[in-house]
N, C-alpha and C positions, 0 to 999 in steps of 0.2 A: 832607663834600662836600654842596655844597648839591640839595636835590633838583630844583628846577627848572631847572635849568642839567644836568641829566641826563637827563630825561624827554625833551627835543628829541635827542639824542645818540641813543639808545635807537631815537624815531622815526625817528629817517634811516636807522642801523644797518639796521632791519629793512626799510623799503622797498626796501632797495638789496638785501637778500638776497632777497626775493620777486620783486622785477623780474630777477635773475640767476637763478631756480629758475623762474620761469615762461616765461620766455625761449625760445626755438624757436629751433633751428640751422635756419641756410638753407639748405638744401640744392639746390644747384644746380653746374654746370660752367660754368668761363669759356673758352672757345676764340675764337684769336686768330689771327688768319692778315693777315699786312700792318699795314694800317689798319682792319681790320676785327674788331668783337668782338661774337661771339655768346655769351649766356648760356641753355646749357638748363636748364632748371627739370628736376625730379627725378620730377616726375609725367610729361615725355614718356618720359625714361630708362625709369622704371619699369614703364611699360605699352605702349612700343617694337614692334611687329611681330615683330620679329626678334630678342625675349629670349629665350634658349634655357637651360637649365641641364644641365651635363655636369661630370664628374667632371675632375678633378685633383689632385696629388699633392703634399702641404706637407712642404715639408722644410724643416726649423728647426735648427739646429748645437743637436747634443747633444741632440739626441729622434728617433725613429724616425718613418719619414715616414708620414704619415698622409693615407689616401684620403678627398676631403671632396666634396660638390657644390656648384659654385656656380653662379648664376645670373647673365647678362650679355648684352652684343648683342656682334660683331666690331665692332671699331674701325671697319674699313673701311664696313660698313653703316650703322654710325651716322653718317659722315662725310656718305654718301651721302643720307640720307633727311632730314640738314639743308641738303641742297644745295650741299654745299664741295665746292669742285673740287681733290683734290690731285693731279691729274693734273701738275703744275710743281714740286710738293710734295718737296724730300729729303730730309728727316729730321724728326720731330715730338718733342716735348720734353712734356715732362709732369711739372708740377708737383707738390708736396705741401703739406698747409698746413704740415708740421715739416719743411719747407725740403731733404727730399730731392727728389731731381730725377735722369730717366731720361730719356736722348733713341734714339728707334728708325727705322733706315731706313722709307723707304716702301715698300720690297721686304719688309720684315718684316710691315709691318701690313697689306699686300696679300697677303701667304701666307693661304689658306684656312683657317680653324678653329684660328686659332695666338694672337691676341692680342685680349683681350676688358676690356671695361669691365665690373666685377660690382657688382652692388649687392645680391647676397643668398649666405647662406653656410646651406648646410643646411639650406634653406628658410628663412631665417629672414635677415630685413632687415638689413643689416649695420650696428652699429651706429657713430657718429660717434667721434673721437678723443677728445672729450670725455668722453664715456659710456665709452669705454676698450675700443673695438672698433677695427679695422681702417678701415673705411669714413668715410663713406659710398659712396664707392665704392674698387675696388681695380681695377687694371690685372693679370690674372692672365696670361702668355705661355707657354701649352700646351708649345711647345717647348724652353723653358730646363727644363732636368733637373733643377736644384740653386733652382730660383726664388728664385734670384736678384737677378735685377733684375724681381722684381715689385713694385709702389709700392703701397702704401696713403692711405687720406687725401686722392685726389687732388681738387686743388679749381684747376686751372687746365691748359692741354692747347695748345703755341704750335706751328702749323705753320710750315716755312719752308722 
């Protein structure tokens, strides 16, 4: 094979593996209500008033559940301190980027201390799906026993 005709091949090869390996996940949330779409960046998430970390319980089919802390704001507060009104609001949907998808009353996510947006997992950042963590954020719901319908991943959040 001729060498020349390889050396360019070789060049592209590698820049496309350094532009993929330097690359930065975006981290942010898209919530959509109507016509309207707000994107929060991961730095107001993350250093939010109302991040709290409390313990919960993972239960995984065919492992013993295990007590973890994690760090999050309530839905409901976050809703609030971006200025959404879901007072018309009946049910909110929330996406993932591996295309699961969970939809919860507005009576759910207005119960107290029951449904939270986490972005840290035993003190520690939750890592993207990429990296082969749960996050960057997780919807964890205090109240479902078997967490079940908890989402990981989520990267989009539609009220209606």
């Amino acid at each position: 094979m001729n060498i020349k005709k390889v050396i360019p091949i070789v060049i592209i090869i590698g820049l496309i593996l350094i532009f993929n390996f330097s690359r930065k996940d975006i981290i942010s949330i898209n919530i959509l209500q109507k016509e309207n779409q707000q994107i929060v960046e991961k730095d107001f998430i993350y250093n939010h008033n109302d991040a709290i970390s409390f313990p919960a319980v993972v239960r995984s089919s065919g492992n013993k559940p295990v007590e973890t802390e994690y760090k999050g704001i309530e839905m409901s507060k976050l809703f609030y301190s971006l200025d959404l009104d879901i007072s018309q609001v009946e049910k909110i949907t929330f996406n993932a980027s591996d295309g699961y998808r969970i939809i919860l009353s507005i009576e759910e996510i207005n119960e107290p201390n029951n449904v939270y947006l986490t972005f840290e997992k035993d003190g520690k950042p939750m890592k993207s799906k990429r990296q082969g963590g749960n996050g960057p954020f997780q919807l964890v719901i205090r109240r479902d026993p078997f967490s079940q319908r908890w989402i990981k991943h989520i990267e989009e959040i539609i009220l209606e």
